[in-house]
C-alpha positions as CSV (number, residue, x, y, z in Angstrom):
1,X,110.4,41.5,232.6
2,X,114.2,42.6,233.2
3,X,115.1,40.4,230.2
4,X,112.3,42.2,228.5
5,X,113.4,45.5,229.1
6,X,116.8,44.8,228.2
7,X,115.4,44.9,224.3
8,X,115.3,48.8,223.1
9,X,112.3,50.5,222.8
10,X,110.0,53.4,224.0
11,X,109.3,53.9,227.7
12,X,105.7,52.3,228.8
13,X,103.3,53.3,230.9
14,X,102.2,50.4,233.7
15,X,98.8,48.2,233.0
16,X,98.5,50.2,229.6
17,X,102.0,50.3,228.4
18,X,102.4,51.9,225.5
19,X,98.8,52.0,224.1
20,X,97.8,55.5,224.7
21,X,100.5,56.5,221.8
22,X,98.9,54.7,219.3
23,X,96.5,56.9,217.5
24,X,93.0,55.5,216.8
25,X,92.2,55.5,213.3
26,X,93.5,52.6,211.2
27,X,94.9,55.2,208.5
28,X,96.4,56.9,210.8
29,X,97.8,53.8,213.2
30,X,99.4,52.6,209.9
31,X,101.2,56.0,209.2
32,X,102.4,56.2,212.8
33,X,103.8,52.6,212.5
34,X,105.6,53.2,209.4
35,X,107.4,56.5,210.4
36,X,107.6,55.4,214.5
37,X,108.8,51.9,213.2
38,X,110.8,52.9,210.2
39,X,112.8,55.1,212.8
40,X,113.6,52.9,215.4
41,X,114.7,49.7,212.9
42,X,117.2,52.3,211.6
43,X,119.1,52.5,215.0
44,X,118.2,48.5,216.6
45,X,117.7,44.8,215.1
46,X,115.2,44.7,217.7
47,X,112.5,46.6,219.2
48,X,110.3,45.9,222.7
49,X,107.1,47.6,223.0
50,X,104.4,47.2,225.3
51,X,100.9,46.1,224.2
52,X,99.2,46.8,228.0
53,X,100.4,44.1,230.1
54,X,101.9,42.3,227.2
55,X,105.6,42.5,225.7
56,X,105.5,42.7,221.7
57,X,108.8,42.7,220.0
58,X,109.4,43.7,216.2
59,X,111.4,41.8,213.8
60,X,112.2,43.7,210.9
61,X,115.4,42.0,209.3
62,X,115.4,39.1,207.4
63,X,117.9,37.6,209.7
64,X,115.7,37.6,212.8
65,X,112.7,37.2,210.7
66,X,114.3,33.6,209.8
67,X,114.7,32.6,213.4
68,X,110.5,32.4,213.6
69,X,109.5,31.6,210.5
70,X,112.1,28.6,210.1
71,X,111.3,27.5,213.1
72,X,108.4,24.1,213.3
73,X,108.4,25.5,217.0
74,X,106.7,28.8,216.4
75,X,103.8,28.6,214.7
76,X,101.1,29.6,217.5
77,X,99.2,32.4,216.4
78,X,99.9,35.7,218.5
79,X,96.6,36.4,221.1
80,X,95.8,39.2,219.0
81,X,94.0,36.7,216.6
82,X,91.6,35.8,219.6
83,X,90.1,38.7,218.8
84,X,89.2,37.4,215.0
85,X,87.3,33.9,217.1
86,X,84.1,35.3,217.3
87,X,83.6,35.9,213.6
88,X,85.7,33.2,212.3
89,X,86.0,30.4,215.2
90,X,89.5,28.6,215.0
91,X,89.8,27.9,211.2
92,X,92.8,27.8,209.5
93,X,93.6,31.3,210.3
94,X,93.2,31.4,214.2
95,X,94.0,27.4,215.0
96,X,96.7,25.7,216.3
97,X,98.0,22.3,217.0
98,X,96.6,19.1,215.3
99,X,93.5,20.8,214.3
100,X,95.3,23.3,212.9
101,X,97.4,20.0,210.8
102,X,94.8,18.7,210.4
103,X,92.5,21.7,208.8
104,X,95.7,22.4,206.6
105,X,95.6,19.2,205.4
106,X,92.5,18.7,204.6
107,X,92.5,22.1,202.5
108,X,95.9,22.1,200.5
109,X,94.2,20.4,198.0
110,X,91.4,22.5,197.4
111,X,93.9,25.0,196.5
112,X,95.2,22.7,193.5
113,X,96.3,24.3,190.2
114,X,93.5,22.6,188.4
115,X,90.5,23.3,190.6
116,X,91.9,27.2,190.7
117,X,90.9,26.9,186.7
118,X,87.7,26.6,187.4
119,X,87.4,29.8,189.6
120,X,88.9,31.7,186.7
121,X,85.6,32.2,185.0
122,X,84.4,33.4,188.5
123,X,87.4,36.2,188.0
124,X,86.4,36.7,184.1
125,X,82.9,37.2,184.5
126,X,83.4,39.7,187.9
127,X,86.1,41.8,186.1
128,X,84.3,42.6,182.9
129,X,81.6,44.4,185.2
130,X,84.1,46.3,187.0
131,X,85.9,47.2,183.8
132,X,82.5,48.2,181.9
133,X,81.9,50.4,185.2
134,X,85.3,52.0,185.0
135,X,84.0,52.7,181.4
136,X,81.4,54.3,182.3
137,X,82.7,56.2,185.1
138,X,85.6,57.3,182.5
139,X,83.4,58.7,180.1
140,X,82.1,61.6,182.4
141,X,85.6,62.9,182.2
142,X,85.8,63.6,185.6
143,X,88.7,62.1,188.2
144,X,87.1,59.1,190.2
145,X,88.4,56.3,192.7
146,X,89.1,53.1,191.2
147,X,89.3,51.8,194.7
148,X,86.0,51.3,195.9
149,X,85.3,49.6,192.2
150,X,88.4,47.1,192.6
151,X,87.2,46.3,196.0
152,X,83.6,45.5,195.0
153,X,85.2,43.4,192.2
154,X,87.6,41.3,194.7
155,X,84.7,40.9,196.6
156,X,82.2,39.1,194.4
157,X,84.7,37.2,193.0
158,X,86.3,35.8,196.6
159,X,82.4,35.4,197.3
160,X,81.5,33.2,194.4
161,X,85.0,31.5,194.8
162,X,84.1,30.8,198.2
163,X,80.3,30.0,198.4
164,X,79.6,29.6,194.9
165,X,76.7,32.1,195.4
166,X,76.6,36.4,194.0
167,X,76.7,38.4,196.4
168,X,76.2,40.7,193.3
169,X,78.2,43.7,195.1
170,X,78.9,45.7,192.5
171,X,75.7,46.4,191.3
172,X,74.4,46.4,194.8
173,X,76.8,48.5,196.9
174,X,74.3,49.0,199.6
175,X,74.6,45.7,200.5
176,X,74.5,44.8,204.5
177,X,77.1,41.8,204.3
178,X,79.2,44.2,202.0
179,X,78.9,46.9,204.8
180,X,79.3,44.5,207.6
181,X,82.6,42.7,206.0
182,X,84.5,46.3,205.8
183,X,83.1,47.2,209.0
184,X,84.3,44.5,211.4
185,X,87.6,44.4,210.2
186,X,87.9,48.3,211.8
187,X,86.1,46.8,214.8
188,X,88.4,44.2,215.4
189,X,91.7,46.0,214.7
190,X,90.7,48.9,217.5
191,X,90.3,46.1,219.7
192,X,93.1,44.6,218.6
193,X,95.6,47.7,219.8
194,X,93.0,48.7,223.2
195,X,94.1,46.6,226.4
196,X,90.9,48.3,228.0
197,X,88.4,47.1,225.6
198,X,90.1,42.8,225.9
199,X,88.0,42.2,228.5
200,X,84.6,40.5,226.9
201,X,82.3,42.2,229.7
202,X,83.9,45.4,229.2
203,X,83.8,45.6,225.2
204,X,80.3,44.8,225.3
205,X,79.0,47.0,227.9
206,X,81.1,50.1,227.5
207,X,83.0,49.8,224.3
208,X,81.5,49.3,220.7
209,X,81.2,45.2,221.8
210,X,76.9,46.1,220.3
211,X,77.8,47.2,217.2
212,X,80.0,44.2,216.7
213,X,77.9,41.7,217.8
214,X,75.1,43.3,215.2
215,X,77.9,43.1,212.7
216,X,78.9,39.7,213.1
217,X,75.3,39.1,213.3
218,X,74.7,39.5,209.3
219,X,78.3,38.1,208.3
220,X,77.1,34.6,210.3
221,X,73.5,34.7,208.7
222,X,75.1,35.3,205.2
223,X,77.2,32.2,205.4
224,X,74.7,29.8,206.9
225,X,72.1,30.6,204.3
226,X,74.5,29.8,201.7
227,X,75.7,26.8,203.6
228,X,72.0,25.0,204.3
229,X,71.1,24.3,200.3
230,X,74.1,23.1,198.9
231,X,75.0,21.0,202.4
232,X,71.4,19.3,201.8
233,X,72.0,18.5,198.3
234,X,75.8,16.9,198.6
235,X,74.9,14.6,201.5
236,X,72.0,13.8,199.2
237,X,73.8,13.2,196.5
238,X,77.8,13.2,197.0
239,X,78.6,12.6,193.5
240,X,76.0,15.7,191.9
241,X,78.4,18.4,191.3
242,X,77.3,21.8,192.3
243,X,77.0,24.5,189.9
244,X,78.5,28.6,190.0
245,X,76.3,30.4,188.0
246,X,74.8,27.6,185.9
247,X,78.1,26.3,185.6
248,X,79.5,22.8,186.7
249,X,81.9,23.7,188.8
250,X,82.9,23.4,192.3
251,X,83.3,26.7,195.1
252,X,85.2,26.2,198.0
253,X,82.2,25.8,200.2
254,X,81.5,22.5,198.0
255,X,84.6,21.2,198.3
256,X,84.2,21.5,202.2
257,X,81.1,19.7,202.1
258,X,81.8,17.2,200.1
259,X,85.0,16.7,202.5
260,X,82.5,17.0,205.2
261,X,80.6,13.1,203.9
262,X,84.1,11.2,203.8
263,X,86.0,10.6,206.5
264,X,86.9,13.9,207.8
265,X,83.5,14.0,209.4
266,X,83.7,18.4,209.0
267,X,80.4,19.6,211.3
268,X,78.6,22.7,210.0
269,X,80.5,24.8,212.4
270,X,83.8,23.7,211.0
271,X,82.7,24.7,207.6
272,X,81.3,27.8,208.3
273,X,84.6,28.3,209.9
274,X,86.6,28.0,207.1
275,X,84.4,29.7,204.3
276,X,84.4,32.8,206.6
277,X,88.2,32.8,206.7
278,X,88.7,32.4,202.9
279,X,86.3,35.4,202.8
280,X,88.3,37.3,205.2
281,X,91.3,36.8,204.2
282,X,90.5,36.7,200.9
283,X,88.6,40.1,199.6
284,X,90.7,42.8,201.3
285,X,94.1,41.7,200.7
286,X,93.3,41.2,196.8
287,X,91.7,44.7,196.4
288,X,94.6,46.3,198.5
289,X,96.9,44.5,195.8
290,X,95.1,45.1,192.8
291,X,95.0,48.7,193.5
292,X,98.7,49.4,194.5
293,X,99.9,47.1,190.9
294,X,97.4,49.8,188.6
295,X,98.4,53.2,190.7
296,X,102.2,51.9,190.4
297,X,101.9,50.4,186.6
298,X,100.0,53.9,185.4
299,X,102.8,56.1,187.3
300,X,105.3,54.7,185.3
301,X,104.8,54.7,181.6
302,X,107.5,52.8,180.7
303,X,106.2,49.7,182.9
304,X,102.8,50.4,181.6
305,X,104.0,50.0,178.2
306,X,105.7,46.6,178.7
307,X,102.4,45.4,180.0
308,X,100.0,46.5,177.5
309,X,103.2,45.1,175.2
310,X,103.1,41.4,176.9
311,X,99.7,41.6,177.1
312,X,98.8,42.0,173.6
313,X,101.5,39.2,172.4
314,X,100.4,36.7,175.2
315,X,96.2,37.1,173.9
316,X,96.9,37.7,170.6
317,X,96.2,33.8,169.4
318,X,93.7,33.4,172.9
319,X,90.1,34.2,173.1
320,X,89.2,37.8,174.9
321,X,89.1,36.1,178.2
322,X,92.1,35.1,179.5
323,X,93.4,30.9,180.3
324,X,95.5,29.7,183.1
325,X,98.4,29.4,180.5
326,X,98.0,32.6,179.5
327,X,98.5,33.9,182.8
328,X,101.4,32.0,183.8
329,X,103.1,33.6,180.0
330,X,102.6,37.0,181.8
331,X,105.8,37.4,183.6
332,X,106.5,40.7,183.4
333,X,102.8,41.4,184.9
334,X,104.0,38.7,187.9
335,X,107.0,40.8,188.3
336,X,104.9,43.8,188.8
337,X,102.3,42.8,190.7
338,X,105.3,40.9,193.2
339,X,107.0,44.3,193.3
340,X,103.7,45.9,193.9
341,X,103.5,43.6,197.3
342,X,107.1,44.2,198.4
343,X,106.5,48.1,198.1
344,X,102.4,48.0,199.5
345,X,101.8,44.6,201.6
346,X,98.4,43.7,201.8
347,X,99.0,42.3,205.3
348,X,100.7,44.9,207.0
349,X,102.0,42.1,209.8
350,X,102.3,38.6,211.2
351,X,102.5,37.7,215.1
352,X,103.8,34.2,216.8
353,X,104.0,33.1,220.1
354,X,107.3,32.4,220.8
355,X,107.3,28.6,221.8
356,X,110.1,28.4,223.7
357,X,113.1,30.4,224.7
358,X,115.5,32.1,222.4
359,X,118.2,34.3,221.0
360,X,117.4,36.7,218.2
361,X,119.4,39.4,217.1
362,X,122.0,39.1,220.5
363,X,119.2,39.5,222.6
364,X,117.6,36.7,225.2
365,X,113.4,36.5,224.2
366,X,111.6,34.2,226.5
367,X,109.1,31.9,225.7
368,X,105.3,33.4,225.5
369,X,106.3,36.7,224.1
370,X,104.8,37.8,220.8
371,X,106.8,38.8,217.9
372,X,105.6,41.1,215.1
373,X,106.8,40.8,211.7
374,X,105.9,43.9,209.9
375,X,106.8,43.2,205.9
376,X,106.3,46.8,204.9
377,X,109.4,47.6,206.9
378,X,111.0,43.9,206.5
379,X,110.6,44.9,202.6
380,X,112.7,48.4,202.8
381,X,115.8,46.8,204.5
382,X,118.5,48.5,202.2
383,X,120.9,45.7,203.1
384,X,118.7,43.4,200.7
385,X,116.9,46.1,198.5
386,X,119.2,48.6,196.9
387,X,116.6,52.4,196.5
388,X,113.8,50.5,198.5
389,X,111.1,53.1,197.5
390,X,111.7,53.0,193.9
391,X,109.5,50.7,192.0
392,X,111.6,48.5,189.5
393,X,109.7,44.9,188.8
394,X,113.3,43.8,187.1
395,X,114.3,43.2,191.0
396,X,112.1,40.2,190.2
397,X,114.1,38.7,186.8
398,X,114.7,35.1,188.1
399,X,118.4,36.9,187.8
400,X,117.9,39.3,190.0
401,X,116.4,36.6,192.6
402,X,119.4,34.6,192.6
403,X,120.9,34.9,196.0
404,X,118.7,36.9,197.7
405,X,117.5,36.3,201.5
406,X,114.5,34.1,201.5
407,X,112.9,35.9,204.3
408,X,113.6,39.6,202.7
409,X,110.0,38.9,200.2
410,X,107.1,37.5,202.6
411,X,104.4,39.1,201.7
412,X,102.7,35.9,202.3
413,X,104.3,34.9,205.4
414,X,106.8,31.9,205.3
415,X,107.4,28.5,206.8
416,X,104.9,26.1,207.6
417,X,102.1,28.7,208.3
418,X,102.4,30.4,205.1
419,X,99.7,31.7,203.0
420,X,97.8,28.4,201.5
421,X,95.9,30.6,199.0
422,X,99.2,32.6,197.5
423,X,98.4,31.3,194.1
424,X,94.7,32.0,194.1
425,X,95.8,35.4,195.1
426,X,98.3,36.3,192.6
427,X,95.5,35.0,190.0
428,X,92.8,37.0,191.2
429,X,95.0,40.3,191.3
């Protein structure tokens, strides 16, 4: 703990450590991180806090970020994604080791440019419902959220994606897996930042341990319905394709099922494991996205006009919906949307277990400690972007990429455990 303590950082309290500072709601946590964090990575290269009994130190530099994420050592999730087992096991997300290899390996593929062309008509079909909503919502004249709309959107479409099935949210917003899938994530993140509430007996006889159980409850029933028909017809028949919508094409779920007949020998479980992550991971992070790109395209005119301008050149000789090629012609739109995520990250941070002893930034870290990487912060260092608040896509021109830290942009992490479904991602949004 001495070698701890040696790392700056705000004096702890013992047992809880420094716990009882953080404030409660998620909005609010956020906020206090920014400011708290934004603060303290002005004066040190490092920061120690105190997570209860646990140390936590925050990277914020690209050049102590690279010491964990160009590391093949670090790559053990932090303990604070235990808390995410319960709802999503130990898929890709949460595993480590050779299941963990093993789970990546087996899912790369899925992720291939070509099968992502088939989900595009999942994205197609969702977003001309949330754009004939917007419509309608627009014609009353009066100011709405487009938020809740884009979220509903992101989450049909990483629902059909995923399980080839509608979860039809947008036309059903009272939905209990769409209530359950925002609600646990609040659930877990309390627990996430409440030492009292780690303790299994504890959280589900004192703290709000009912409310998640209940929760997870409809998210696990939700998947295994989808799961029995299609896992009945595949081992059936491995070579029947599965249709979306009347369509001949595969979802992700498929693709794990028909995985689950060769020699991979996936049980149920492990299927159900990944499908849930892809959903978790998945809905939020594209809505957050999607909704920073059109706030920070419509404050700025002049950007708007260079997309409507690309736009119109890139579908003027395409059908009304949109191709793979012509979304790889929109690089201005890439540009924006990549500036969008180094302003606005959609995850706000990414924990290791340090695997082994080591120096980062001048100071000794021993092994087992857990170090944060939070981007939002990461993605203001003025050393490597020049009027960090200011939203200019241009600092994405391959140009302007040249030379540049390759840890200073990780919105989807980096190194080995980086983000498998970037692409799908950047398609979606």
């Amino acid at each position: 703990w001495k070698t701890i303590n040696k790392i700056p950082g705000p004096p702890a309290y013992p047992l809880v450590g420094n716990a009882l500072e953080f404030k409660p709601g998620a909005v609010d946590f956020f906020d206090q991180l920014c400011v708290v964090g934004h603060e303290l990575f002005k004066q040190y290269i490092l920061v120690r806090v105190w997570l209860g009994p646990v140390p936590v130190i925050g990277l914020n530099r690209p050049e102590t970020v690279e010491v964990l994420f160009s590391s093949s050592k670090h790559i053990e999730k932090s303990f604070v994604y235990d808390f995410l087992h319960p709802w999503l096991g130990t898929g890709l997300l949460t595993s480590a080791g050779d299941k963990w290899k093993t789970r990546r390996r087996l899912i790369t593929p899925t992720f291939h440019f070509k099968i992502l062309g088939d989900f595009l008509h999942e994205f197609n079909d969702q977003s001309e419902i949330m754009v004939r909503k917007l419509e309608e919502m627009a014609g009353t004249g009066e100011e709405f959220d487009v938020f809740p709309f884009i979220t509903l959107c992101a989450l049909d479409i990483i629902c059909g994606t995923a399980m080839g099935q509608s979860l039809n949210a947008q036309e059903n917003t009272d939905s209990d897996y769409v209530r359950a899938i925002y609600r646990i994530s609040d659930l877990i993140q309390v627990r996430q930042k409440s030492p009292w509430y780690w303790s299994d007996p504890i959280y589900k006889g004192f703290g709000p341990g009912r409310e998640f159980e209940e929760t997870l409850r409809i998210l696990h029933d939700f998947t295994r319905s989808s799961q029995s028909q299609d896992a009945f017809d595949i081992v059936e028949d491995p070579d029947k394709p599965i249709a979306i919508g009347g369509r001949k094409r595969l979802a992700f779920l498929d693709m794990l099922l028909y995985a689950s007949v060769g020699e991979t020998k996936l049980s149920n479980e492990d299927i159900q494991e990944e499908v849930d992550t892809f959903m978790f991971e998945g809905h939020d992070t594209t809505a957050a996205a999607a909704n920073w790109a059109i706030f920070l395209i419509g404050s700025h005119p002049d950007v708007q006009k260079r997309v409507h301008e690309e736009m119109d050149r890139v579908m003027s000789m395409s059908q009304y919906k949109p191709t793979m090629d012509d979304l790889r012609e929109m690089k201005y739109l890439e540009c924006c949307i990549k500036e969008a995520l180094r302003l606005y990250p959609s995850v706000p941070f990414f924990a290791r277990t340090l695997s082994e002893d080591c120096v980062i930034g001048g100071y000794e870290v021993p092994k087992g400690v857990t170090a944060i990487v939070p981007t939002y912060n990461v993605h203001r260092d003025p050393n490597h972007w020049p009027d960090a608040e200011k939203f200019d896509p241009e600092r994405f021109f391959p140009e302007n990429c040249a030379g540049r830290h390759p840890y200073a942009y990780i919105p989807f992490s980096a190194g080995s455990r980086n983000c498998i479904g970037e692409k799908i991602y950047h398609d979606s949004v």
